[in-house]
N, C-alpha and C positions, 0 to 999 in steps of 0.2 A: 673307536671301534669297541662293540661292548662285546658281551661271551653271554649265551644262553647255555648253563650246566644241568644235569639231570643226573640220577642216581642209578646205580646199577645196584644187583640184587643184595650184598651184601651192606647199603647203603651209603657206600663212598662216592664224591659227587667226581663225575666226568663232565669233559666238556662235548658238547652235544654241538653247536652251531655257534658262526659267526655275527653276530649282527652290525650293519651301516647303519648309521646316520646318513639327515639328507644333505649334510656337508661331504660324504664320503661317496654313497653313489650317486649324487648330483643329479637325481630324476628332478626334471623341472614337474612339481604338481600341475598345473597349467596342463599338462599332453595328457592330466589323467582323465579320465572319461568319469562326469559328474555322476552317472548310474551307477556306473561300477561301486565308486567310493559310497554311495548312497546304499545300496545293498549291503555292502560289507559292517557300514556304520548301523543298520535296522539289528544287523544278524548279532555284531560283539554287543550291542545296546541288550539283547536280549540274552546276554551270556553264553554264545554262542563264538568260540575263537572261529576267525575268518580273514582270507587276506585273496588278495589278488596272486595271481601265479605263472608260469608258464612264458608263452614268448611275447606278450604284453612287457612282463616285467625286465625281459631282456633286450625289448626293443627301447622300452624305456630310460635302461641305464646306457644304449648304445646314441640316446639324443635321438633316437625316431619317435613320429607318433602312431601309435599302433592303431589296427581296426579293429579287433575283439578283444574282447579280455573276459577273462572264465576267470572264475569265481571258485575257493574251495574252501571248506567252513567242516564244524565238528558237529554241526547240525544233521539229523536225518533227512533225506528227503520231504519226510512228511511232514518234519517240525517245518523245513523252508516252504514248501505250500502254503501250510499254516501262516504264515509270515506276512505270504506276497501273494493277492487275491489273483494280480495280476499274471500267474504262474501256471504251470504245470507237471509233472512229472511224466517223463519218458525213458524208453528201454523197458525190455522185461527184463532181462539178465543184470545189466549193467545200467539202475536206473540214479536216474539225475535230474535234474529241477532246467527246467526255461523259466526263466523269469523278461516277461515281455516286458518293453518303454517303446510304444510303438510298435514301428516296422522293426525294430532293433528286437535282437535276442541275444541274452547274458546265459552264460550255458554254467548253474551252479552244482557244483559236486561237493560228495563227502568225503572226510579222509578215508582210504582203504590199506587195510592192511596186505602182511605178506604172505598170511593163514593159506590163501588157495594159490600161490606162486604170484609172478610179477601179472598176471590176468583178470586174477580172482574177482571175486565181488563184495567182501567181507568185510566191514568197515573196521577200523581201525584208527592212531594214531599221527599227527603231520610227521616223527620219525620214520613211520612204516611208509607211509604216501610218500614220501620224496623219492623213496628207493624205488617205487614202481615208474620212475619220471622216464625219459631214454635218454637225454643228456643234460650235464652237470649244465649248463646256458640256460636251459627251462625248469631248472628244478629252484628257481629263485622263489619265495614267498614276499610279496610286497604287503605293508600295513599301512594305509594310505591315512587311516584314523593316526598316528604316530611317526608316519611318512619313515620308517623304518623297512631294510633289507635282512632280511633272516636267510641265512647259508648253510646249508647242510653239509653241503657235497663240493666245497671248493668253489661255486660256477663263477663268483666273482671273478677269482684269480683268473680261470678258464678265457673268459670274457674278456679280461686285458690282454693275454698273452694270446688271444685269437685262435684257441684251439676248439675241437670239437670232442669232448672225452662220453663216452659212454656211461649211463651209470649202473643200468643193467650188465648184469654179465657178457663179455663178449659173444657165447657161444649160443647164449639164449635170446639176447636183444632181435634179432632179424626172423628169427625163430618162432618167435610168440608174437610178431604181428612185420611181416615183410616190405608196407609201406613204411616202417622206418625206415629204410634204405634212401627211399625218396625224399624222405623229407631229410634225410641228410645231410643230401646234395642239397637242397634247398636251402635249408641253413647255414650251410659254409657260403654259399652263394651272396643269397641276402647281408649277412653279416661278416663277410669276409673272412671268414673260419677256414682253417687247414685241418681237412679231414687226415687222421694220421695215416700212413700206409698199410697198417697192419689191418686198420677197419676199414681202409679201403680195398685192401685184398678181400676183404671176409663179405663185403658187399660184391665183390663182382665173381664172387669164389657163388653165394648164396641167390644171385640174382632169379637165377628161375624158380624163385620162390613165389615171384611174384605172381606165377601162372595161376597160382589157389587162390588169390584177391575176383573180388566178386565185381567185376563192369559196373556197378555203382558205385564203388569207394575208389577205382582209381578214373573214372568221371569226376568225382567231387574231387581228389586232388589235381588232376590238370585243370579243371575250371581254377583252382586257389592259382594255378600256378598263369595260364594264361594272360589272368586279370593283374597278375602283378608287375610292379614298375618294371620288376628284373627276367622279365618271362624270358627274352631272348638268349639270355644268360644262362639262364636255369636250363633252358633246355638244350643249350651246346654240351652243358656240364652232365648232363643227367646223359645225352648219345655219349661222349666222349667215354661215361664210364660204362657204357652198355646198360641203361639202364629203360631208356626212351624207347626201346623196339617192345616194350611192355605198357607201355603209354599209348604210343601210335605206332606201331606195327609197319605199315608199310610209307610212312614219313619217313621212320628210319631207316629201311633199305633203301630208299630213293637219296638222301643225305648223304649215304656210306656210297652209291654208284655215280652220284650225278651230281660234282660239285657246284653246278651253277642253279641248281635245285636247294642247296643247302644255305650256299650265301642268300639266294632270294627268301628263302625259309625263312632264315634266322631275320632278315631285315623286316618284314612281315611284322611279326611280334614284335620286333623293336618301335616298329612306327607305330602300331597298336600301343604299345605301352607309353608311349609320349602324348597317345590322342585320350587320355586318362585327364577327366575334368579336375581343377585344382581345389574344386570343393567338395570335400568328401571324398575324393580320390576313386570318383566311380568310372567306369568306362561307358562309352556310349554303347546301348542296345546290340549285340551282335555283334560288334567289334571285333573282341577277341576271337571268336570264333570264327571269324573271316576272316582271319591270319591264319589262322589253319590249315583251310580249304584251299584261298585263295592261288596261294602257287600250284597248287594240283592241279586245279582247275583251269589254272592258263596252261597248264600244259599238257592237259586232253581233251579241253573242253574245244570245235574249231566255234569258237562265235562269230565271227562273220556268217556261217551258215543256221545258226537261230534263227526262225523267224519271232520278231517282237510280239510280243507277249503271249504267248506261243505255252496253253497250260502242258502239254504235251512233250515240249521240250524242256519246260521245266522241270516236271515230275521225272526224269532222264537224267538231269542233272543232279534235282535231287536226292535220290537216289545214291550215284555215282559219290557224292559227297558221304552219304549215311555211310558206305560202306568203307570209306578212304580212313575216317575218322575212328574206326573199330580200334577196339573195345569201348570206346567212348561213347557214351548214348545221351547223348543231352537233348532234352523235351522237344520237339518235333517242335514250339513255336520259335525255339533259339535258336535252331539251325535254320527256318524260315528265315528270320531275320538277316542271318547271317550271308544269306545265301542273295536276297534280293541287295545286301551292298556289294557284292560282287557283280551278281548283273548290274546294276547302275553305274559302276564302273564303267562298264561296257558298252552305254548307252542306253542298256535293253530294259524298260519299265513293267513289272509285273503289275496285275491289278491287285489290289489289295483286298483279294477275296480269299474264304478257307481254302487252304491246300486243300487237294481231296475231295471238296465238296462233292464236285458233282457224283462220281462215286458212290460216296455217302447216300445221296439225296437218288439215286439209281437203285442201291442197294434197299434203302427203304419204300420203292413204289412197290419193290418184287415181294414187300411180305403180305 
């Protein structure tokens, strides 16, 4: 175990961070993703400090193999553009580098200080940048060029002893962005972490915070969350803490009144998550999302009275499902999909024509 020291203003050296070796956190390189390590090696090549971060580097020391890994470097956005033709910069506020390899995207950032709060924009130092992280678990820096663990905040220890610690302030962390909550529960979930009580009061003390989260950011987190192995899980965990009636809304009054609604719920997503191909760990087309639906729908839907292929009864159903699933809005062709492996189930085969069309093709003779 080595010590990264730095100087405080009177020039007396303090100790600043932990560092592992790869004998001490045992990341197999093998799980590392060759882009990743490929960027990070373009960006220090060009005197640019740079390492891998976040719950890559936590999945990694847990012996998982993770599916992204973001990137954070002392680079500007504009220097990494410069870098990688293959790139671009996003966010107006809060911008940061895609660096494409394919259908793949490496999402790389700059270090940010604590100049404008744990939010800000302001770039800064890897001391300031770890403190803006939300838990000591993701605040790990990996240097895959040296196969070293740099620790700021304890997370190693955290990480053994299976806890979930905060590194923002308790009072501010849910505060300055309320889908940490969710992903909390995620993370204890996933990695077997025991969220403490005190931050677990403070989650179900804080939860309708989650009202001011905008239908696209907690879309994009139940999609992370559906697609994964532990979706079933996550999501008992996330009702149990009152957290899911922010999610899916009327899933979870139907879960809290209808227990045989909740077992088939929960089974749903579990058998989705097992139907998750072994290579690349993708789900098939609509899968997850007909776990969703599907128990709602057997239990308003009468299908024996469908007629087959019936666009009419579709668009009825359809429908009935857009609404079940609120606040969630995922792209009209994913719930298509999701929707025709429920009728199939059922016997009933749609044609594989645009929803809406005709519609469509109505609306535009009248102009």
């Amino acid at each position: 175990m080595l010590i990264r020291y730095g100087k405080e203003q009177d020039g007396k050296l303090i100790k600043k961070a932990v560092v592992y070796t790869r004998d001490e956190h045992r990341i197999n390189f093998v799980d590392v993703d060759r882009d990743a390590v490929f960027i990070c090696s373009r960006l220090r090549a060009n005197n640019h400090e740079s390492y891998i971060v976040g719950g890559a580097v936590r999945d990694l020391i847990l012996g998982k193999k993770p599916k992204d890994f973001d990137i954070v470097t002392r680079a500007s956005p504009a220097r990494i553009k410069q870098l990688f033709r293959n790139s671009r910069i996003i966010g107006k506020r809060f911008r940061l580098v895609h660096v494409y390899f394919g259908p793949r995207i490496f999402e790389v950032s700059t270090f940010r200080s604590l100049k404008d709060g744990h939010t800000g924009n302001t770039y800064g130092t890897i001391e300031e940048d770890v403190l803006r992280r939300d838990f000591s678990i993701n605040a790990l820096f990996y240097d895959p060029g040296k196969q070293l663990v740099v620790d700021y905040v304890r997370g190693m220890n955290d990480i053994k002893k299976g806890v979930l610690r905060p590194i923002i302030p308790a009072k501010l962390i849910f505060k300055d962005d309320p889908v940490r909550m969710i992903r909390a529960v995620k993370y204890a979930v996933i990695g077997g972490f025991d969220i403490p009580w005190l931050l677990k009061r403070r989650i179900q003390n804080e939860a309708p915070l989650l009202n001011q989260i905008s239908h696209s950011r907690l879309t994009e987190e139940l999609a992370k969350i559906i697609r994964s192995p532990a979706a079933s899980q996550i999501v008992e965990s996330l009702e149990n803490t009152g957290l899911y009636c922010y999610l899916q809304k009327e899933a979870s009054v139907l879960m809290k009144c209808n227990p045989v609604f909740r077992k088939a719920y929960l089974a749903s997503l579990e058998k989705a998550a097992k139907a998750v191909t072994p290579s690349g760990g993708i789900s098939p087309p609509g899968q997850p999302l007909a776990a969703l639906i599907r128990d709602f729908l057997d239990l308003n839907t009468p299908w024996h009275e469908l007629k087959k292929g019936s666009r009419e009864d579709y668009r009825a159903v359809f429908s009935e499902a857009r609404r079940f699933i609120l606040p969630m809005n995922p792209p009209r062709v994913e719930l298509d999909k999701a929707l025709r492996i429920v009728f199939g189930a059922h016997g009933i085969e749609i044609k594989k024509t645009r929803l809406f069309e005709r519609e469509r093709s109505r609306s535009l003779s009248d102009l």
